[in-house]
N, C-alpha and C positions, 0 to 999 in steps of 0.2 A: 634312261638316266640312272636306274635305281641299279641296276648290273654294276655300271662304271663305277659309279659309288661304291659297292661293295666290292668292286675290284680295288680300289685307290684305299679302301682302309683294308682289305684286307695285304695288301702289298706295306702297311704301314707299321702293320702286327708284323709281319716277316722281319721287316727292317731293325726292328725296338727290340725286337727278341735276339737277348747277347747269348744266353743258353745256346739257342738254335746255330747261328755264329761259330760258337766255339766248338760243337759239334760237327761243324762242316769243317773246317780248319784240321778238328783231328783225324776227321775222314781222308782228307786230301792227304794230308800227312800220311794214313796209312797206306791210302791210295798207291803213294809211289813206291812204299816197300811192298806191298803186295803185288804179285801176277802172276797172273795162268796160262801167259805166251812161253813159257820156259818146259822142257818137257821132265820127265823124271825118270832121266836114264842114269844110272851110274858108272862114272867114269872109273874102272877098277885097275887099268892101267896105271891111273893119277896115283891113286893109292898104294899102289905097289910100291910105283917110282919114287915119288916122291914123300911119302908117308901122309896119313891124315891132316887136313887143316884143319887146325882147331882156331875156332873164329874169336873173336872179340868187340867190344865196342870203341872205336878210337876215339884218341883223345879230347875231339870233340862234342863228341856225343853226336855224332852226324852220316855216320855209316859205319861199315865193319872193317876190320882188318884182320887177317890170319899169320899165326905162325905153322911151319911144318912138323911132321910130331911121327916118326917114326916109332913104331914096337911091333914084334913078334906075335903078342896075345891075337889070338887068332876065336876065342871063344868069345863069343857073343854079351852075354852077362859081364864079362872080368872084363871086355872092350871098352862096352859102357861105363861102366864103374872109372878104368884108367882114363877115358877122355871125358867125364864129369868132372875127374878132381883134378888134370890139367885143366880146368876151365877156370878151376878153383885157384887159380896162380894168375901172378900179372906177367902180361909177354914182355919182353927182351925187345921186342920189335915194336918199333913205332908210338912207344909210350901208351899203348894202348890198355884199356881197362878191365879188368876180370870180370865174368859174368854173376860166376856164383863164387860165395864166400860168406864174410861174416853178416850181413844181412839176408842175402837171399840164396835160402839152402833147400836142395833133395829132401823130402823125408821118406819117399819110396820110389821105386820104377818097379812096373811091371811090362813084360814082353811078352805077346799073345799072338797069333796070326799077323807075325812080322809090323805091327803094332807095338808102341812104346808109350806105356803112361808113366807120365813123371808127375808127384803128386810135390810139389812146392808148403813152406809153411805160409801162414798168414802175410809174413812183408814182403808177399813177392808184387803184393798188388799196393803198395806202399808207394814205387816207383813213380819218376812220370811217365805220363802215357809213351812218351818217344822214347827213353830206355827201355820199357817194358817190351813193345813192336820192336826192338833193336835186340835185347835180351831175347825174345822169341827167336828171332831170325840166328840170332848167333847157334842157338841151343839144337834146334832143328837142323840148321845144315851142316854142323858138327858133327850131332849124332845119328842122320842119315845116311852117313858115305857106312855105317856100316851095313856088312850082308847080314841080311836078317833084321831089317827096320827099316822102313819105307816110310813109316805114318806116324807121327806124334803128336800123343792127347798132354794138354795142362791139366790140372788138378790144385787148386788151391785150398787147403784144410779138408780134402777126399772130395771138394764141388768143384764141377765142370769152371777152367776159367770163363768170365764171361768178356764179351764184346760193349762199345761205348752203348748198344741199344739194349743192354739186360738178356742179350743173347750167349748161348755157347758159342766158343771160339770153333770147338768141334778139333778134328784129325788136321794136321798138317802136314804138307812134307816139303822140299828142299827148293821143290819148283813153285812153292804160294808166294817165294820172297824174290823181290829182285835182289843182285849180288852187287851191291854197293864198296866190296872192297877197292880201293885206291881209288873213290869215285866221289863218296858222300850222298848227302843228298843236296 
């Protein structure tokens, strides 16, 4: 009887605990944007034809949308640079929201072994948590279609972004997120 017991209060601590709660809620949330069924090949036909998608968060704060964004700039660094600061504008299409701009700004990238660290200021962790995962996924699979960046690191005030368990968020790339564009969640 003394097991049962200690099963019945200890299923009672789980229940009472809204902490515990709300970190499962933000799990499952991330849950559906994250996945590692998606592979990470790059589609460079896409890019040709139709020019980069530079992503967004739509109007509802509930998945992405893209516009198309053709340019020439064929270097790596000045690529980055130009589809950062289209991020930095609001799209035409679909009323959808800009990622970065007057709160949440670049203060560095660096590109290493096709590796992209983008170092954020302090409000980038200001956000809620499901713009931030949203914000993530826009910035990544934006500035992954280009050659020469496969993996990208967060950096907020030069420290590793962290995860809801005090963890690094670590490298991402294109395939961590599902593609919520014209979907939601």
């Amino acid at each position: 009887m003394k097991n049962k017991e200690q099963t019945v209060s200890g299923w009672n601590l789980f229940r009472s605990s809204r902490k515990l709660i709300s970190c499962i809620v933000a799990i499952l949330l991330v849950m559906q944007l994250v996945s590692c069924s998606k592979t990470n090949k790059k589609d460079t036909s896409t890019v040709e034809d139709d020019g980069y998608r530079i992503y967004y968060i739509n109007k509802n704060s509930t998945g992405l949308v893209y516009d198309s964004y053709k340019t020439d700039t064929k270097d790596t660094a000045l690529l980055l640079e130009e589809l950062l600061q289209r991020m930095g504008t609001d799209s035409k299409k679909y009323g959808a929201k800009k990622v970065l701009g007057e709160t949440i700004l670049v203060k560095e990238t660096t590109i290493s072994d096709n590796q992209l660290s983008l170092n954020f200021d302090s409000n980038y962790t200001n956000q809620p948590k499901i713009n931030e995962v949203l914000t993530r996924a826009d910035i990544v699979m934006t500035v992954t279609q280009i050659p020469g960046i496969d993996d990208v690191e967060f950096t907020v005030s030069g420290q590793p972004l962290m995860d809801s368990y005090e963890k690094p968020i670590g490298l991402m790339s294109a395939s961590d997120f599902i593609d919520t564009t014209d979907v939601g969640l």
